[in-house]
PDB file with one MODEL, atoms N, CA, C and O in Angstrom:
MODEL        1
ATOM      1  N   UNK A   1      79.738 118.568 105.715  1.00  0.00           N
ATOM      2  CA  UNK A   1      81.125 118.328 106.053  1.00  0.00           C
ATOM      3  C   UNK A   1      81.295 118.276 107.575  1.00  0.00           C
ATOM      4  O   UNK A   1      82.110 117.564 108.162  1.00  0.00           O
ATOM      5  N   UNK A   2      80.500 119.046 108.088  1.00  0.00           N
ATOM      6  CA  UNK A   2      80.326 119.003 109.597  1.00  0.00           C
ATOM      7  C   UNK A   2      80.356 118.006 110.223  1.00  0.00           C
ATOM      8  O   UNK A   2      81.342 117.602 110.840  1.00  0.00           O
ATOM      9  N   UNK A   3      78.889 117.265 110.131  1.00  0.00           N
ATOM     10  CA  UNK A   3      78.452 115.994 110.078  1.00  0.00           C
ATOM     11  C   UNK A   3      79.904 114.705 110.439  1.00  0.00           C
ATOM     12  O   UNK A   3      80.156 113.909 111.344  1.00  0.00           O
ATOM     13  N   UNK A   4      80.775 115.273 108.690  1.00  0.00           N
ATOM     14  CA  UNK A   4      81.557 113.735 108.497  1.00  0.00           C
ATOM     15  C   UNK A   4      82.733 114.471 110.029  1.00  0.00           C
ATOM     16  O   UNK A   4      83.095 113.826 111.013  1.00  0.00           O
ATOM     17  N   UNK A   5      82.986 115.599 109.788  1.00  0.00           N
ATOM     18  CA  UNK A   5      84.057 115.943 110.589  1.00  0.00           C
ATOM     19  C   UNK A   5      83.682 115.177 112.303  1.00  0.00           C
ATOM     20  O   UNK A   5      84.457 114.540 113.016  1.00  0.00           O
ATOM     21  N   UNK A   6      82.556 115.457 112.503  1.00  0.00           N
ATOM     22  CA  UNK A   6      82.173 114.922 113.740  1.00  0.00           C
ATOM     23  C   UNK A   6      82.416 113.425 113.969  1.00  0.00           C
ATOM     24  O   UNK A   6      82.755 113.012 115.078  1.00  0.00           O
ATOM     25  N   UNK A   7      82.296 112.866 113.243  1.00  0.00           N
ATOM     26  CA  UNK A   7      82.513 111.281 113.259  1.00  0.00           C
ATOM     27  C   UNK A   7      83.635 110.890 113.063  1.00  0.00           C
ATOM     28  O   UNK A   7      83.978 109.723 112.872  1.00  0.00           O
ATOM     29  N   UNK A   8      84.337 111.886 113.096  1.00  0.00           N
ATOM     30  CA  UNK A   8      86.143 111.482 113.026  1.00  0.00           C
ATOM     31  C   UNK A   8      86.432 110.846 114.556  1.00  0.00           C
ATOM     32  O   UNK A   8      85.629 111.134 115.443  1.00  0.00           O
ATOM     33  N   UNK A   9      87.236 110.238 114.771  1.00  0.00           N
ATOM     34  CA  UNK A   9      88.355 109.261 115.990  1.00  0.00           C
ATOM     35  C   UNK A   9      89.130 111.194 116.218  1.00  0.00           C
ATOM     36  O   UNK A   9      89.647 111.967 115.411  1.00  0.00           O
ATOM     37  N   UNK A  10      88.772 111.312 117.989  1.00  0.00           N
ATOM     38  CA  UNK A  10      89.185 112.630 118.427  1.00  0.00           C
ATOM     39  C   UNK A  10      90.353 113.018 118.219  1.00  0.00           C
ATOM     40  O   UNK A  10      90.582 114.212 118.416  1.00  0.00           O
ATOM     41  N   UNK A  11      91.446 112.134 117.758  1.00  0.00           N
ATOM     42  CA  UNK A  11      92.900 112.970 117.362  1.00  0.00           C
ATOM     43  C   UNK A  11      92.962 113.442 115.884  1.00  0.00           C
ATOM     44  O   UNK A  11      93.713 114.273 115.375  1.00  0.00           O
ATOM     45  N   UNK A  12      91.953 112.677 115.318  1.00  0.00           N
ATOM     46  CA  UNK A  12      91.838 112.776 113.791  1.00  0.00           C
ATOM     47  C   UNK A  12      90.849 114.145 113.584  1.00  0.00           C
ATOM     48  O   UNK A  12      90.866 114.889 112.603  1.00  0.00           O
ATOM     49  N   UNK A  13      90.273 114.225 114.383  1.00  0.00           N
ATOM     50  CA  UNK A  13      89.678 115.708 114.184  1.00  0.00           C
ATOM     51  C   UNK A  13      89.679 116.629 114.407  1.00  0.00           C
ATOM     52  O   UNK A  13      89.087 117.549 113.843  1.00  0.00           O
ATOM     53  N   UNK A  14      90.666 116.659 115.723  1.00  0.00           N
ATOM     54  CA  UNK A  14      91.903 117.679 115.866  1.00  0.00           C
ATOM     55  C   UNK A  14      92.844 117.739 115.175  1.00  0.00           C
ATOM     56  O   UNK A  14      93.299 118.832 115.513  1.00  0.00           O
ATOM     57  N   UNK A  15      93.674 117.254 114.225  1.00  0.00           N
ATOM     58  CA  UNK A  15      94.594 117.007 113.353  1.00  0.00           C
ATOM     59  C   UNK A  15      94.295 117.922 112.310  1.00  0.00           C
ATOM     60  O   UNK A  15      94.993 118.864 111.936  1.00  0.00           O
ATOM     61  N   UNK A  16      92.944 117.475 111.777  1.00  0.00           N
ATOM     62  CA  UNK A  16      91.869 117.781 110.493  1.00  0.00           C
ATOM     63  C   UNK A  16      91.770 119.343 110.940  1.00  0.00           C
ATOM     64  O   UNK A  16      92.290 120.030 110.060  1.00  0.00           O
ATOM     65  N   UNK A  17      91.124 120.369 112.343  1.00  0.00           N
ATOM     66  CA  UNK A  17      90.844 121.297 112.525  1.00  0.00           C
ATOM     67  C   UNK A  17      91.866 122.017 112.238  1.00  0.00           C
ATOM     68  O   UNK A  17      91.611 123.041 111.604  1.00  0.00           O
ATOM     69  N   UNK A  18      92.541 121.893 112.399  1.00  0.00           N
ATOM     70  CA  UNK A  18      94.044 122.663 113.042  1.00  0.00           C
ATOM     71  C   UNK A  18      94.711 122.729 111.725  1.00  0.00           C
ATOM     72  O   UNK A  18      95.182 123.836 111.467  1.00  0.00           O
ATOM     73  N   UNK A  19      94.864 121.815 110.834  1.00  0.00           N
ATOM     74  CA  UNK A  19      95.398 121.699 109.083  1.00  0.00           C
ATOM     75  C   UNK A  19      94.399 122.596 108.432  1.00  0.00           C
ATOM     76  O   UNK A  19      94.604 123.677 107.880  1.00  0.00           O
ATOM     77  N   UNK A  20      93.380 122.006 108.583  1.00  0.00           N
ATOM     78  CA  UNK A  20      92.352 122.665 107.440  1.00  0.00           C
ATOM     79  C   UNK A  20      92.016 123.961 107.680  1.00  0.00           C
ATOM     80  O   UNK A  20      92.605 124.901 107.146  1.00  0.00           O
ATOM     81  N   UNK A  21      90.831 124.119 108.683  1.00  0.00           N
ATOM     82  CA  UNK A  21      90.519 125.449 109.314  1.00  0.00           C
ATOM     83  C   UNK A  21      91.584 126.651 110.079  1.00  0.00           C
ATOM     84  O   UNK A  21      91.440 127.873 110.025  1.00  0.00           O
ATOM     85  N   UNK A  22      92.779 125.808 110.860  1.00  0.00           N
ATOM     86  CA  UNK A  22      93.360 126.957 111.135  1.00  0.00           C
ATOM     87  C   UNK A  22      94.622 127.211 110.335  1.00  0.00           C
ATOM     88  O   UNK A  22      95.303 128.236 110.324  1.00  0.00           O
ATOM     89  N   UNK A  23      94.814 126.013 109.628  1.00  0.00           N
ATOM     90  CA  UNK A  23      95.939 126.289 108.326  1.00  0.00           C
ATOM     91  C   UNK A  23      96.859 126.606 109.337  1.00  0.00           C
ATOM     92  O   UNK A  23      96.975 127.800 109.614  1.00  0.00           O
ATOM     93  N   UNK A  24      97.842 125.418 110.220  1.00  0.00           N
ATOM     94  CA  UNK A  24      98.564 125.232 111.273  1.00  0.00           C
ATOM     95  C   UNK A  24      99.368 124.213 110.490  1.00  0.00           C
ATOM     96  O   UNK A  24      99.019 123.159 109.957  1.00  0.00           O
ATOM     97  N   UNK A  25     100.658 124.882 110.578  1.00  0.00           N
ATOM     98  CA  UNK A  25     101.757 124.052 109.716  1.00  0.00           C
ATOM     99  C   UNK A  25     102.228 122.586 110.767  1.00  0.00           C
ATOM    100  O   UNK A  25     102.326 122.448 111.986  1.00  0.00           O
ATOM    101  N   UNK A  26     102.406 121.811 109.792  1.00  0.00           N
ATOM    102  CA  UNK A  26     102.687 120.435 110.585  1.00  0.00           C
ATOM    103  C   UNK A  26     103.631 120.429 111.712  1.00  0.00           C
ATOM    104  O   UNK A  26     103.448 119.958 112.835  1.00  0.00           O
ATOM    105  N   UNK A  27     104.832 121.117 111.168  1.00  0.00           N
ATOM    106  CA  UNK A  27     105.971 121.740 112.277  1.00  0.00           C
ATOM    107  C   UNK A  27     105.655 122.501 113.613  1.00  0.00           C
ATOM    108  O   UNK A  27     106.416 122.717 114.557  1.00  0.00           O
ATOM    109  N   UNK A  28     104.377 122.840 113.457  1.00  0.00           N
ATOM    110  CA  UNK A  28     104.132 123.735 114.535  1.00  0.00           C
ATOM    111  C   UNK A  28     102.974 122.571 115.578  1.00  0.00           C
ATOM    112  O   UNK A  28     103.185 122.234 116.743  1.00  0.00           O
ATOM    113  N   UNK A  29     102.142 122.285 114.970  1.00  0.00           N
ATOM    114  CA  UNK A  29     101.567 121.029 115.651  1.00  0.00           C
ATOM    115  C   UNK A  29     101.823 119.678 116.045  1.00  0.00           C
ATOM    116  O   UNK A  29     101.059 118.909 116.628  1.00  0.00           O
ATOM    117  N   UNK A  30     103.224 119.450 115.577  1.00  0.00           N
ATOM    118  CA  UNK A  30     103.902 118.845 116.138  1.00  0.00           C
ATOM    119  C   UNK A  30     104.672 119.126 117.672  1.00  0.00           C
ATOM    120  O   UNK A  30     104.803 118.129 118.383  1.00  0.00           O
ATOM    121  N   UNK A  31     105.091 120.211 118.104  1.00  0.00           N
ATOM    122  CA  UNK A  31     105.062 121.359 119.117  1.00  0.00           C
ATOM    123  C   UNK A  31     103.736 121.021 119.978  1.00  0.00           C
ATOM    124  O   UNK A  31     103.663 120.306 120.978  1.00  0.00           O
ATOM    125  N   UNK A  32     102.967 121.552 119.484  1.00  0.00           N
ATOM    126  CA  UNK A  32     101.850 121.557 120.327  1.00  0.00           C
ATOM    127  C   UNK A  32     101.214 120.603 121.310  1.00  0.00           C
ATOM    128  O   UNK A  32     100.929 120.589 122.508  1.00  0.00           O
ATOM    129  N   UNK A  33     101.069 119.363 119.656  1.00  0.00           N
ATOM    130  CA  UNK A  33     100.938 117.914 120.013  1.00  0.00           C
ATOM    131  C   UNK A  33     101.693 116.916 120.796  1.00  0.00           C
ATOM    132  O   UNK A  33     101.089 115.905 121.156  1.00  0.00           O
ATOM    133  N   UNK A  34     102.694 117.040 121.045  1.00  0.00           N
ATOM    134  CA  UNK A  34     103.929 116.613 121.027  1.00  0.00           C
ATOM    135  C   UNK A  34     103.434 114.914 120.425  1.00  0.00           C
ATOM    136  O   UNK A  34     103.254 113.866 121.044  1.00  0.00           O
ATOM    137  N   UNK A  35     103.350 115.195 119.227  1.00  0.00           N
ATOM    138  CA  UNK A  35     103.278 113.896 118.140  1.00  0.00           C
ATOM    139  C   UNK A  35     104.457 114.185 116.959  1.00  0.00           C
ATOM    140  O   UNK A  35     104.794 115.349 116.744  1.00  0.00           O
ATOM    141  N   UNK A  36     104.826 113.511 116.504  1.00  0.00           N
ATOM    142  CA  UNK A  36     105.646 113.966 115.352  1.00  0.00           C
ATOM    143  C   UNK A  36     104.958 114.023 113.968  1.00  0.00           C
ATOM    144  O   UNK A  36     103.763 113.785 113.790  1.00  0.00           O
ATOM    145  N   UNK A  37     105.561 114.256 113.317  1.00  0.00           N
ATOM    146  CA  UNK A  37     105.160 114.953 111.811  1.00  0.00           C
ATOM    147  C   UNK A  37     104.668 114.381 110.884  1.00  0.00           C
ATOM    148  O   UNK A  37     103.887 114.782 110.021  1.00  0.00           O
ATOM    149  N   UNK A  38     105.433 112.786 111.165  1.00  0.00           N
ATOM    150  CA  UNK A  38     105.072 111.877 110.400  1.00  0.00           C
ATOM    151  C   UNK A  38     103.872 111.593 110.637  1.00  0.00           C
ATOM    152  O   UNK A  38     103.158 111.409 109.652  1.00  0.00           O
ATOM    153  N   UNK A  39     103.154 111.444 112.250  1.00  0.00           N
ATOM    154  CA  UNK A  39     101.785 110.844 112.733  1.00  0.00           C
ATOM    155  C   UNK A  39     100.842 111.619 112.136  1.00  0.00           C
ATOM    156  O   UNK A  39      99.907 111.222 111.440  1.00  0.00           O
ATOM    157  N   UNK A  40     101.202 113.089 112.521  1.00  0.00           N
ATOM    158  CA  UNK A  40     100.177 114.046 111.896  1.00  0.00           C
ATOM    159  C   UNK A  40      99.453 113.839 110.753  1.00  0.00           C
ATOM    160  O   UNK A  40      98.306 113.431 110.570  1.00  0.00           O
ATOM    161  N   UNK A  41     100.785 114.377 109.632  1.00  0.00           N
ATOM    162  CA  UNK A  41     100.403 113.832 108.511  1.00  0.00           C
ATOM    163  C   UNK A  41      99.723 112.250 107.808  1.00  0.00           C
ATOM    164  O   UNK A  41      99.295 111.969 106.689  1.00  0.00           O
ATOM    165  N   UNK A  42      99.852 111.617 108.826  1.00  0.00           N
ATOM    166  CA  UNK A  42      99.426 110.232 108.581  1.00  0.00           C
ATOM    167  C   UNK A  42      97.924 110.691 109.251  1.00  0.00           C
ATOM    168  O   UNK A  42      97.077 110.570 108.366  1.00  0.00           O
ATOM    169  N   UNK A  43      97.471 111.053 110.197  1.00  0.00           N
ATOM    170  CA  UNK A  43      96.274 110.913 110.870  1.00  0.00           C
ATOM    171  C   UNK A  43      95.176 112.096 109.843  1.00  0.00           C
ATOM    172  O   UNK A  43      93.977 112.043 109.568  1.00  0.00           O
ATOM    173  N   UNK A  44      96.339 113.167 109.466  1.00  0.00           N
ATOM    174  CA  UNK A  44      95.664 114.181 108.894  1.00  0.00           C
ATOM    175  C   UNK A  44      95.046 113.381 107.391  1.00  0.00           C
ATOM    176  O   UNK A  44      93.870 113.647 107.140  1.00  0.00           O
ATOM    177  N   UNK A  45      95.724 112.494 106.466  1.00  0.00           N
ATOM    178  CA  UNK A  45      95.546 112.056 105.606  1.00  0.00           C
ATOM    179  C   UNK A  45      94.335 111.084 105.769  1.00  0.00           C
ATOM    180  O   UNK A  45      93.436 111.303 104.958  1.00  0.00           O
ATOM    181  N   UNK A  46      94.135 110.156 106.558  1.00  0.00           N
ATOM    182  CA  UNK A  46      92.775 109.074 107.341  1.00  0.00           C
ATOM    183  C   UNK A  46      91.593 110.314 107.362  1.00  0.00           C
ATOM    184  O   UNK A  46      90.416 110.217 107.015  1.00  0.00           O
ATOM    185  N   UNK A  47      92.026 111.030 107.677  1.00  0.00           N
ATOM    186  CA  UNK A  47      90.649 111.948 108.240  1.00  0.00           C
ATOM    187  C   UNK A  47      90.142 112.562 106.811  1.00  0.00           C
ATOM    188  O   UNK A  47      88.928 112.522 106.614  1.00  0.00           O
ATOM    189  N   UNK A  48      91.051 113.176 105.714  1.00  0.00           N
ATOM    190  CA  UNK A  48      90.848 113.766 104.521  1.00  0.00           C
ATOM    191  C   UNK A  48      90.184 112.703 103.947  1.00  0.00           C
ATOM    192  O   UNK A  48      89.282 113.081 103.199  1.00  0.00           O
ATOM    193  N   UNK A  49      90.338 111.249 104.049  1.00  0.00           N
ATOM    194  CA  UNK A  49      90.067 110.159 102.974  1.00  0.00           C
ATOM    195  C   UNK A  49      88.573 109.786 103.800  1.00  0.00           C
ATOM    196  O   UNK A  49      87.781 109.283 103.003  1.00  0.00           O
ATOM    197  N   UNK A  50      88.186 109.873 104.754  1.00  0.00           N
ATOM    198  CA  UNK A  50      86.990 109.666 105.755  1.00  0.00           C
ATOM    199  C   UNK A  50      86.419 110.301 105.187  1.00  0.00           C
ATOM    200  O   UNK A  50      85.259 110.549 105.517  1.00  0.00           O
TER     201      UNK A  50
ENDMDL
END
């Protein structure tokens, strides 16, 4: 899983870290990111299907 995680596009695998591993609510990484909620979840979803 490592492996695929590494070959993610760098916003997509920050997206992916931060959802999955740090279980970081979209609302809050949106904050962080200053991306909105919708992108997240859109980038977070590309990276799950990768």
């Amino acid at each position: 899983m490592q492996l695929a995680i590494g070959q993610l596009p760098e916003k997509q695998r920050l997206v992916f870290n931060l959802r999955y591993y740090d279980e970081m609510p979209y609302e809050q990484m949106s904050r962080v990111l200053d991306t909105s909620e919708g992108a997240l979840k859109a980038s977070y979803h590309h990276a799950a299907k990768k």
